[in-house]
Each structure stands twice: as structure tokens, then as C-alpha cells.
C-alpha positions as CSV (number, residue, x, y, z in Angstrom):
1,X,107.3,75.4,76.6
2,X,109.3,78.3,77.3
3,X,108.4,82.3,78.1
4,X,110.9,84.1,77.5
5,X,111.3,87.3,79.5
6,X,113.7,90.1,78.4
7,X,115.3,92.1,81.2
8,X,118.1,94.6,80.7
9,X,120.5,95.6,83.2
10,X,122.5,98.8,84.2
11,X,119.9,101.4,82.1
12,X,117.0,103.7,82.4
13,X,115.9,102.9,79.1
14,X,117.0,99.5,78.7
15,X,115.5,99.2,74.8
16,X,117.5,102.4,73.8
17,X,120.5,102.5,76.1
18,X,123.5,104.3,74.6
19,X,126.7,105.7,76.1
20,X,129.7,107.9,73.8
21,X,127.0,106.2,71.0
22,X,127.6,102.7,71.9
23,X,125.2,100.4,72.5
24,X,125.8,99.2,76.1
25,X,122.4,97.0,76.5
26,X,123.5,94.1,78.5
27,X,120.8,91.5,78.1
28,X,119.7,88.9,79.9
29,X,117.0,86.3,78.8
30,X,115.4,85.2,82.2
31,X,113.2,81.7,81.2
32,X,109.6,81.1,82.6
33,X,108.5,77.5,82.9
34,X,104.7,77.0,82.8
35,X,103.1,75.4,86.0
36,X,99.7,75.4,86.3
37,X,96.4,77.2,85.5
38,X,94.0,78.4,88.2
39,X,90.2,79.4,87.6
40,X,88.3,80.0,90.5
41,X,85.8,82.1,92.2
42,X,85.0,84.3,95.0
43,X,81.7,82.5,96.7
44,X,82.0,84.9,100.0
45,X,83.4,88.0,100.5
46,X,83.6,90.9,103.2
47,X,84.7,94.0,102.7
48,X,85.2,97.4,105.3
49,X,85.4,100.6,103.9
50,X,88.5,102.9,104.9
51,X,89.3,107.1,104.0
52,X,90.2,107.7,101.2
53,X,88.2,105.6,99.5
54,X,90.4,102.5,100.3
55,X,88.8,99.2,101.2
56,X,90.3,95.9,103.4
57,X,88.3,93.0,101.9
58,X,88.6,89.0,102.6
59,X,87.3,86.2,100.3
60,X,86.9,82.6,100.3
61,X,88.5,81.2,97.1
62,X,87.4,78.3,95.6
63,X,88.6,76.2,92.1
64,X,90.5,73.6,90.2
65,X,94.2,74.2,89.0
66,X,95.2,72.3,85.6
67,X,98.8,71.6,84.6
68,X,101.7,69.9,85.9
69,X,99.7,70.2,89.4
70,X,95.8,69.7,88.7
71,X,93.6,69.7,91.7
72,X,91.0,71.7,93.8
73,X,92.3,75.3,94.6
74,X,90.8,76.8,98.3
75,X,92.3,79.6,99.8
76,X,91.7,83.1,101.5
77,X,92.3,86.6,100.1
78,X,92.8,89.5,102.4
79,X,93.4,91.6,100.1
80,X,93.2,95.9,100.3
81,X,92.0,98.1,97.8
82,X,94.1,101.3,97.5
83,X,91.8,104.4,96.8
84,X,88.6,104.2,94.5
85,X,90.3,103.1,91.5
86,X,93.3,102.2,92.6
87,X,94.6,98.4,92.5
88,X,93.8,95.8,94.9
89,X,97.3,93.9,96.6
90,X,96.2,90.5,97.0
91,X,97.5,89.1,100.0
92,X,96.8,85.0,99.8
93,X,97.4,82.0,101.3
94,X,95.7,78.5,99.5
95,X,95.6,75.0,99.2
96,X,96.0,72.8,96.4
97,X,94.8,69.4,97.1
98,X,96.8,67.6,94.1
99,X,94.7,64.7,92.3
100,X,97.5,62.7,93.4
101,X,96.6,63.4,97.0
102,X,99.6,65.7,97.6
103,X,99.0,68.9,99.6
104,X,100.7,72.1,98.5
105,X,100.1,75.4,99.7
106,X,100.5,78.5,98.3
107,X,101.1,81.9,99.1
108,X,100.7,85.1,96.4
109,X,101.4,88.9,96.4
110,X,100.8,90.9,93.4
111,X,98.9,93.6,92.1
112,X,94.8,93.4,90.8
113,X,95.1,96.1,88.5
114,X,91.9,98.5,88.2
115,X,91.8,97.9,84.0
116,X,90.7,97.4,81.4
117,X,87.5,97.2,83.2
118,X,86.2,94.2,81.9
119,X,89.0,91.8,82.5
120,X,91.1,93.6,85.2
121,X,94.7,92.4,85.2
122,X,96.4,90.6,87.8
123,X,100.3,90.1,88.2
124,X,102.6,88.5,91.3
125,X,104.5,86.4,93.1
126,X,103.9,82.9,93.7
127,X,105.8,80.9,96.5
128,X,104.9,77.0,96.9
129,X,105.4,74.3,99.9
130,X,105.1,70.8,99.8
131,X,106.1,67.6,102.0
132,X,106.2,64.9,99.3
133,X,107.8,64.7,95.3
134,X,107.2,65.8,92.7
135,X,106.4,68.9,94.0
136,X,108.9,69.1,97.0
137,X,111.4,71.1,94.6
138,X,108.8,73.8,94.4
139,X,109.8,75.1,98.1
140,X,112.8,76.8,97.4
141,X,111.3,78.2,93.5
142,X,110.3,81.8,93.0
143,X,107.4,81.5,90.6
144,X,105.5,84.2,88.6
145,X,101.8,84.9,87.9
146,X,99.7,86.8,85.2
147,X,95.7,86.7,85.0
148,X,92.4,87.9,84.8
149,X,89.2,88.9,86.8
150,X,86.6,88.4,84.4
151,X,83.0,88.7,84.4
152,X,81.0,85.9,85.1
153,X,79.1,84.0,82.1
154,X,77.0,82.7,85.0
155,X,73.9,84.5,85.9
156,X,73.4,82.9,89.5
157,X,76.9,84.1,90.2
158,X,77.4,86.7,92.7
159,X,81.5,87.6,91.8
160,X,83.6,87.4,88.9
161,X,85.5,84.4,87.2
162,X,89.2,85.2,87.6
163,X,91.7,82.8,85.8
164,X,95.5,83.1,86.8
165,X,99.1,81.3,84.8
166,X,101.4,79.8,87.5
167,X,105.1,79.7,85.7
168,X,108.3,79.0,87.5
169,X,111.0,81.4,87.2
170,X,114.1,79.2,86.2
171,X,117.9,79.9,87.4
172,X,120.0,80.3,85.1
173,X,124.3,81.6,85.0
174,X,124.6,85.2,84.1
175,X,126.5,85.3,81.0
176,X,130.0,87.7,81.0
């Protein structure tokens, strides 16, 4: 399966770029391979309050990825909360413990969007190392991440269910 991305080049307004009243959209499909699902929870958390209504938090992370790498997901978050309703910039570093017994670990950067409040958006960059195949050819890949912090369906719960797509961003020649 493929996600195609658009991206145009060399305009402000790439979807309505015009010069002397040409057209001179240059674009670019950039493909996105899928990788992997994550769901996973926050079971402990910290969190110190800064001015301006910014916070520093850390959280334990714990799951299951399913995909093209399935296994348990554990990581930690230390990520900072810009202002009271400003977006939270993840700052991870994780483990996958493949069902093959492979170890990969991961690091993420994004943005935890503040809305829509009941499934807050999350965006970033993935980045992947590994010491055995298949998954050794994930060290030098840039990958790409879009998800969700949902509320729980589980009473006993104390944080939210987030759930997070893992796709590869593929190289390809730049046509002209």
C-alpha cells in the first residue's frame, strides 16, 4: 500500500502558483510505505509546572506495535508542553522487542497537537536502529508518523489510549 504525499516546490501557494499566468507548479509525489501500528499507554507519568503555563513531563510507555514489525513497544517520553494550550513536543526514545526476537529502538520528535480535544493529533519523525535483518535497512530510513491521543474506553485507566501509523518515507529520483 502506498500514501501518497503531494509536495510542491519553488511556491508560496503551491496549489495555486502562477507566474506571467502560467502555471509553474512543479510537483513532486513523495511515496509513504506503511510500517507499523503502535497503541500504547501512559501507565506513569510526572510532570513539573514551568511560567507561562508550560509544563516538562516524563512517561513510561508501554504497548504492542502490529505490522511488518509486531511486538511489545516500551519507551520514555520527556516530552514539554508549550503554554496552556499549546502542543506538547514529544521527545522519545523506545524499544520494540520484535516477536521474532529482534530488538529495535526507536527515537520520535513531532508535535501532540492541543485538538480536537477528544482525539488530539499527533505528527513526527520516526528514526529506527537495528543489529540484525529484516530490519537492519531501517537505520539509515527517515520514517513518518500520524496518530491519536484518545480517551480511554477503560475505566480503571488513569491516561489516555494513544494509537500512532509508522510509514517509511521512500527515496525516489526527482523528475526534470
Amino acid at each position: 500500500m502506498e500514501w501518497p504525499l503531494r509536495a510542491a516546490f519553488g511556491c508560496a501557494l503551491p496549489w495555486q502558483a502562477t507566474r506571467l499566468g502560467r502555471d509553474v507548479r512543479q510537483e513532486q509525489l513523495m511515496r509513504l510505505e506503511p510500517l507499523y501500528r503502535i497503541r500504547f499507554t501512559y501507565p506513569e507519568s510526572w510532570a513539573v509546572g514551568l511560567d507561562g503555563g508550560w509544563q516538562q513531563m516524563f512517561f513510561i510507555a508501554e504497548g504492542r506495535c502490529e505490522g511488518s514489525i509486531t511486538g511489545r513497544f516500551r519507551g520514555a517520553n520527556f516530552p514539554r508542553k508549550e503554554g496552556e494550550a499549546g502542543p506538547f513536543r514529544p521527545d522519545f526514545r523506545a524499544v520494540i522487542e520484535a516477536d521474532d526476537g529482534a530488538v529495535i529502538m526507536v527515537e520520535w520528535h513531532g508535535y501532540g497537537r492541543a485538538y480536537p480535544p477528544e482525539r488530539r493529533q499527533i505528527v513526527g519523525s520516526v528514526f529506527h536502529l537495528a543489529d540484525r535483518e529484516p530490519y537492519r535497512r531501517l537505520n539509515d530510513a527517515v520514517c513518518v508518523c500520524a496518530g491519536e491521543v484518545r480517551a480511554s474506553g477503560d475505566p480503571g485507566q488513569a491516561g489516555p489510549d494513544l494509537v500512532i501509523d509508522v510509514a517509511e518515507l521512500i527515496w525516489e529520483p526527482i523528475a526534470g
